[in-house]
C-alpha positions as CSV (number, residue, x, y, z in Angstrom):
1,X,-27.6,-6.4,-8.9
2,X,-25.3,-3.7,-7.3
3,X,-25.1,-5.8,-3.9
4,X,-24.1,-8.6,-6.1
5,X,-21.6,-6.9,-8.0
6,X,-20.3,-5.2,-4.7
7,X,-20.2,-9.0,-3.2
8,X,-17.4,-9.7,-6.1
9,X,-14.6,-11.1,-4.6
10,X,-10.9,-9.4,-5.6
11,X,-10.0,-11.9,-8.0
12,X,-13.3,-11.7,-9.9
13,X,-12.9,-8.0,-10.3
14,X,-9.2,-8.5,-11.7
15,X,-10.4,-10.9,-13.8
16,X,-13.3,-8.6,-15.4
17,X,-10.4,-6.2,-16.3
18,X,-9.2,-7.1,-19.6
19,X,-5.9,-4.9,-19.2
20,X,-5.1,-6.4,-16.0
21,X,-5.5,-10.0,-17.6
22,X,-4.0,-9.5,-20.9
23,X,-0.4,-8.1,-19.0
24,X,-0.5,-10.9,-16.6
25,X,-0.8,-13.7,-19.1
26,X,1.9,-12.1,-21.0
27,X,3.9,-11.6,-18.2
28,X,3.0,-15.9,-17.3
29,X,4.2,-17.0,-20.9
30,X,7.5,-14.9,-20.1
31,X,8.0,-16.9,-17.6
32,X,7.1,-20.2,-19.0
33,X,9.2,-19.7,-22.1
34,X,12.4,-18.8,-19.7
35,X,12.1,-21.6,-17.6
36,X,11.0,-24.5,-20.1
37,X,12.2,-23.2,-23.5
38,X,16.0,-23.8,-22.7
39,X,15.8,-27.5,-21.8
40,X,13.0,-28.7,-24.7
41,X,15.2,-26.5,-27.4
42,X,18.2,-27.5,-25.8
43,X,19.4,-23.9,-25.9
44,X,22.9,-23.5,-24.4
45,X,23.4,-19.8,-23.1
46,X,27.1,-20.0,-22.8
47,X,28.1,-22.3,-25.7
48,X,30.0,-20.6,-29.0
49,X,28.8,-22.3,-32.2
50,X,32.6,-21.4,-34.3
51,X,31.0,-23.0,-37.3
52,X,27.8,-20.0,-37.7
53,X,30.9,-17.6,-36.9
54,X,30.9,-14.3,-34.7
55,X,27.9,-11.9,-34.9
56,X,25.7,-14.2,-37.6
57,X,22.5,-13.0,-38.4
58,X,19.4,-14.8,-37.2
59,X,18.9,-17.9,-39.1
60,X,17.1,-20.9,-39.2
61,X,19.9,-22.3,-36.2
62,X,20.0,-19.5,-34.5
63,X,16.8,-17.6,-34.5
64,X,18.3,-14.5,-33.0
65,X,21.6,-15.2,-34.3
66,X,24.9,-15.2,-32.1
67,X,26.8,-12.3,-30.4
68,X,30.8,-11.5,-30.7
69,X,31.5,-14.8,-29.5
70,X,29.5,-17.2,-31.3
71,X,26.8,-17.9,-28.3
72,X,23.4,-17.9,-29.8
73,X,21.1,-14.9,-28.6
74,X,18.0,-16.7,-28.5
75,X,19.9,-19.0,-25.5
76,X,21.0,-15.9,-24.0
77,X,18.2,-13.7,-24.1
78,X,15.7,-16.7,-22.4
79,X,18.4,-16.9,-19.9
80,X,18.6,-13.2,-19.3
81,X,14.9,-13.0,-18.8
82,X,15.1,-15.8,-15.7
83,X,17.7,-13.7,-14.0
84,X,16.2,-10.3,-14.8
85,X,12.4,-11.8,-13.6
86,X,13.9,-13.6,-10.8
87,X,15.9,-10.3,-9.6
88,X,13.1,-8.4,-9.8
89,X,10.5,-10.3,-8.2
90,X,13.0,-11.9,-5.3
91,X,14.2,-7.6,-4.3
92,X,10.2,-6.5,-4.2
93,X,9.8,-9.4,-1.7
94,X,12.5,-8.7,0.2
95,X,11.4,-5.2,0.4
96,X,8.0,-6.3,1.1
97,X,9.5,-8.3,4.0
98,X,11.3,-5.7,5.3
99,X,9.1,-2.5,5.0
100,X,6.2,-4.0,6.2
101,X,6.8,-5.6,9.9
102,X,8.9,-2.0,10.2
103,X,5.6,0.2,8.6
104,X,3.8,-1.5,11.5
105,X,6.5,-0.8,14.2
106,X,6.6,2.7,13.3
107,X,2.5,3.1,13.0
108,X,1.4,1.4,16.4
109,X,3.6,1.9,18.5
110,X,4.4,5.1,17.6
111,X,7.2,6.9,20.0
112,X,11.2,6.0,19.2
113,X,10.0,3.3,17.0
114,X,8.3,6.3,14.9
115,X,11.4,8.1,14.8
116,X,13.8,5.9,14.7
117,X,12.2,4.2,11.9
118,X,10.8,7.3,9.8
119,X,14.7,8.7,10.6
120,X,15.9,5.5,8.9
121,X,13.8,6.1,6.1
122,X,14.6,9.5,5.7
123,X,18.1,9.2,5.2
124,X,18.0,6.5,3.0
125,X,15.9,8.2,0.3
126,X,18.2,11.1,0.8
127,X,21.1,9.5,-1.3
128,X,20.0,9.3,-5.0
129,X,19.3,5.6,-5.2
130,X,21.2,5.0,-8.8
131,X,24.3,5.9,-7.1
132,X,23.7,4.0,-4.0
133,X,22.9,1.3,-5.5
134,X,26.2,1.4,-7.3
135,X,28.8,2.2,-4.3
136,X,27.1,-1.1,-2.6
137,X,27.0,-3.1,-5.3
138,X,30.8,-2.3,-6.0
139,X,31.8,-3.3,-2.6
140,X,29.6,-6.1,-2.2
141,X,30.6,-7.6,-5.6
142,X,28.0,-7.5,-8.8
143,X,26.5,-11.0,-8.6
144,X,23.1,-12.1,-8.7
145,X,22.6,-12.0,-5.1
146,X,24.3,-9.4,-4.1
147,X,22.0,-7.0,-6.5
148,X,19.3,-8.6,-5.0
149,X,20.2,-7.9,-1.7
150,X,20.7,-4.4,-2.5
151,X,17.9,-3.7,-4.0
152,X,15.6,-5.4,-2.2
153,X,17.1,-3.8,1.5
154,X,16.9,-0.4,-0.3
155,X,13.5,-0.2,-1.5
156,X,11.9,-1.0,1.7
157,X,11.2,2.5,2.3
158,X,8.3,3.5,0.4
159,X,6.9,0.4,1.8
160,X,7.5,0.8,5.4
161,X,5.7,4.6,4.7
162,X,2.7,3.2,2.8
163,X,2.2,0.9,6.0
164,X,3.1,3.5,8.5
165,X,0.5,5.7,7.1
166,X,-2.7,3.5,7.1
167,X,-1.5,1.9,10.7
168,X,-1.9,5.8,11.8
169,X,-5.2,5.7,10.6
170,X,-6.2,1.6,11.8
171,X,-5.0,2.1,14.9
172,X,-7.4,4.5,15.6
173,X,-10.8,2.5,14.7
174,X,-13.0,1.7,17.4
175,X,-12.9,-2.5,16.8
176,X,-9.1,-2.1,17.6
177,X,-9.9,-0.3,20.8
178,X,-12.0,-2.9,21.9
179,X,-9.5,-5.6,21.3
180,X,-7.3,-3.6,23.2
181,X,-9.2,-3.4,26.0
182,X,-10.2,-7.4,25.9
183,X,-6.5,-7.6,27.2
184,X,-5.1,-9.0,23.1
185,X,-0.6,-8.6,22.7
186,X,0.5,-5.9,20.7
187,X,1.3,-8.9,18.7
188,X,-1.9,-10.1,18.0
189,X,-3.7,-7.2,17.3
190,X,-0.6,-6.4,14.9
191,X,-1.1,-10.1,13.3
192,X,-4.8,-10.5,13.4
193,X,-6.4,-6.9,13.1
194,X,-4.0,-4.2,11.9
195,X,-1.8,-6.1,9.1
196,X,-5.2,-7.1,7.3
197,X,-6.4,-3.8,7.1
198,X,-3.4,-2.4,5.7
199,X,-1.6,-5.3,3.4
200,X,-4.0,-4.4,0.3
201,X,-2.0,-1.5,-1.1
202,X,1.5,-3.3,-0.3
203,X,0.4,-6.1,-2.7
204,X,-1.3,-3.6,-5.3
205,X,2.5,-1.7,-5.0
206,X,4.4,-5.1,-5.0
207,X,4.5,-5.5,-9.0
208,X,5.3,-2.1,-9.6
209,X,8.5,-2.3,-7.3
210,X,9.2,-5.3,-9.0
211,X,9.6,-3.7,-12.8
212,X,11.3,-0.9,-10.8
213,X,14.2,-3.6,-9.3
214,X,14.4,-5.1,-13.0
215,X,14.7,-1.5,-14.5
216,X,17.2,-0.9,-11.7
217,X,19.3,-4.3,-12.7
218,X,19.2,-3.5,-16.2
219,X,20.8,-0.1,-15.6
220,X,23.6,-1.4,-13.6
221,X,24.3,-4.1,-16.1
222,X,24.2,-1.9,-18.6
223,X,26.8,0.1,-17.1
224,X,28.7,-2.6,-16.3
225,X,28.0,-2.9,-13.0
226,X,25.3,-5.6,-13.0
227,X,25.8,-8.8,-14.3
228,X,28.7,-10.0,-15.3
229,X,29.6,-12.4,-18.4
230,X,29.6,-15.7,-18.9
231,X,26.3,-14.8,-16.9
232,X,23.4,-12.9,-18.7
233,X,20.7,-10.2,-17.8
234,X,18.8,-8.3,-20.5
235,X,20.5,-5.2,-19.4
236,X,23.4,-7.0,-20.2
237,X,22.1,-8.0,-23.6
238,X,21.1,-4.3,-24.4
239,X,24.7,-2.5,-23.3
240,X,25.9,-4.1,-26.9
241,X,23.6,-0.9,-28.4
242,X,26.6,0.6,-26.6
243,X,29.0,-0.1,-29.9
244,X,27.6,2.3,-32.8
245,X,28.2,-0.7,-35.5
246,X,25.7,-2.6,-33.1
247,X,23.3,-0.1,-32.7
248,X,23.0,0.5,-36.2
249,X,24.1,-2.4,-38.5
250,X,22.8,-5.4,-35.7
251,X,19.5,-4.4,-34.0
252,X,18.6,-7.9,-33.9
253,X,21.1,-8.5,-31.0
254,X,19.7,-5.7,-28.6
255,X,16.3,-5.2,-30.1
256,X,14.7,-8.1,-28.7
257,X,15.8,-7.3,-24.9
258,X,15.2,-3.6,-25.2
259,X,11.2,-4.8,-26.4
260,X,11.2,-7.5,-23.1
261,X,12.4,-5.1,-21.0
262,X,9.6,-2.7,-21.8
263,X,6.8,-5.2,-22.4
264,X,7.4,-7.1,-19.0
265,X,7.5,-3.4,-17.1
266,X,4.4,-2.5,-18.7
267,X,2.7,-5.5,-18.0
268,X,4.1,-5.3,-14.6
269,X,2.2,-1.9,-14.5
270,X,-0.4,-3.2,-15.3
271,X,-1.3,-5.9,-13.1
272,X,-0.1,-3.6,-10.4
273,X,-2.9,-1.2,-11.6
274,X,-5.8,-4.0,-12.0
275,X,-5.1,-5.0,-8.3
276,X,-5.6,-1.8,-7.1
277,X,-9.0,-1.4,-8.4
278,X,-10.1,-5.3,-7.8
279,X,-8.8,-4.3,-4.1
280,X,-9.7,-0.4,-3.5
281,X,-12.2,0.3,-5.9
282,X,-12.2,3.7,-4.0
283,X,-9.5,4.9,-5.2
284,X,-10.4,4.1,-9.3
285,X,-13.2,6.0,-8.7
286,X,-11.4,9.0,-7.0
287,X,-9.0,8.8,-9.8
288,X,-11.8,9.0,-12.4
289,X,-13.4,12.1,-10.5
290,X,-9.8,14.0,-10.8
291,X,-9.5,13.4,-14.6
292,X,-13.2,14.7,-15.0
293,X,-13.6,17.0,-12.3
């Protein structure tokens, strides 16, 4: 029974985790009701409705009622989620893309790669990333692509250390030696026998850099840095808690965001942590031992 158990493949040991499950078919009906909700409801993000007036309550037309221009909420806040989801997951790719091939660089072939790269890295988690984040997003301009752009070509760093650090250690093994010596390219033994051996705790990282980037959107829309209207964001939709008649008379207009916001980070949490133990049961187990020692 424990070989077979041991035997599981990844997926089936996500799948026994109920946590991991229940966040990622929350965070897969998110993204079903963003995408296909609009077009069967007909929900217009960026139409005013002057007959249900300015700040309506919800209603049985407008569910979530409409904001200080007559657009309904419930339009906005699906809308929102697509471009907060989409900037998240679109930066931790980017920075997947980028940290990785330069994690492997910096590992293997160790020298001015190492330092050059490591340097890089260094300096770039120097600057406080909030404010970084903001000088280039106010030069570059504070659309959609831009912000992914920025974020996704800053957060490359923790990345390109997670895979410089187990290179260090792969590079090492004995199996790599041996394909070294058989005469294999850098390249191939980067492609075939190092990346394998080290990709498991990008992609267990990849959802947690993820709710970081839509975090990191929110806060820049939210200071008016992010999105920008007619175009929405659920930071967007929560800097109206910015006007104390808002905040305390309306909580239907930023309530619902504010809840998103935390459920889809949470859940991104959680998958991130349910891939780590389906991948590296080691390290559950190491975590266990620290909390009973």
């Amino acid at each position: 029974m424990g070989e077979r158990r041991n035997a599981r493949s990844p997926w089936s040991k996500f799948r026994a985790d109920r946590r991991a499950m229940a966040c990622l078919m929350i965070l897969c009906a998110e993204l079903l009701a963003v995408f296909l909700l609009p077009p069967l409801l007909g929900l217009e993000p960026n139409v005013s409705d002057l007959e249900a007036g300015f700040w309506a309550p919800p209603s049985a037309e407008h569910w979530l009622g409409t904001d200080d221009v007559g657009r309904d909420l419930l339009a906005r806040l699906l809308h929102g989620g697509r471009v907060s989801l989409l900037i998240g997951l679109l930066a931790a790719a980017i920075s997947t893309a980028v940290g990785v091939p330069l994690g492997l660089l910096a590992g293997y072939r160790r020298g001015g790669w190492e330092f050059w790269i490591m340097r890089l890295a260094d300096l770039f988690q120097t600057f406080p990333s909030i404010v970084l984040v903001l000088c280039l997003v106010s030069l570059v301009g504070a659309s959609a692509a831009n912000i992914v752009l920025v974020l996704g070509l800053l957060g490359w760093t923790g990345i390109a250390r997670l895979v410089y650090a187990n290179t260090l250690t792969v590079r090492e093994q004995e199996y790599i030696m041996a394909v070294r010596a058989l005469g294999a390219s850098r390249a191939t033994i980067l492609r075939r026998n190092v990346l394998p051996n080290v990709i498991s705790p990008v992609w267990c990282s990849i959802p947690l850099r993820a709710g970081r980037a839509i975090l990191s959107e929110s806060s820049l829309s939210f200071l008016g840095f992010g999105i920008r209207i007619p175009q929405a964001s659920w930071g967007s939709l929560i800097q109206y808690a910015s006007n104390l008649t808002v905040l305390t008379r309306r909580p239907w207009v930023w309530l619902p965001p504010g809840l998103l916001l935390i459920l889809t980070v949470l859940c991104l949490a959680g998958i991130g942590d349910g891939m780590r133990d389906a991948l590296d049961p080691r390290a559950r187990r190491a975590f266990q031992r620290e909390l009973n020692p």
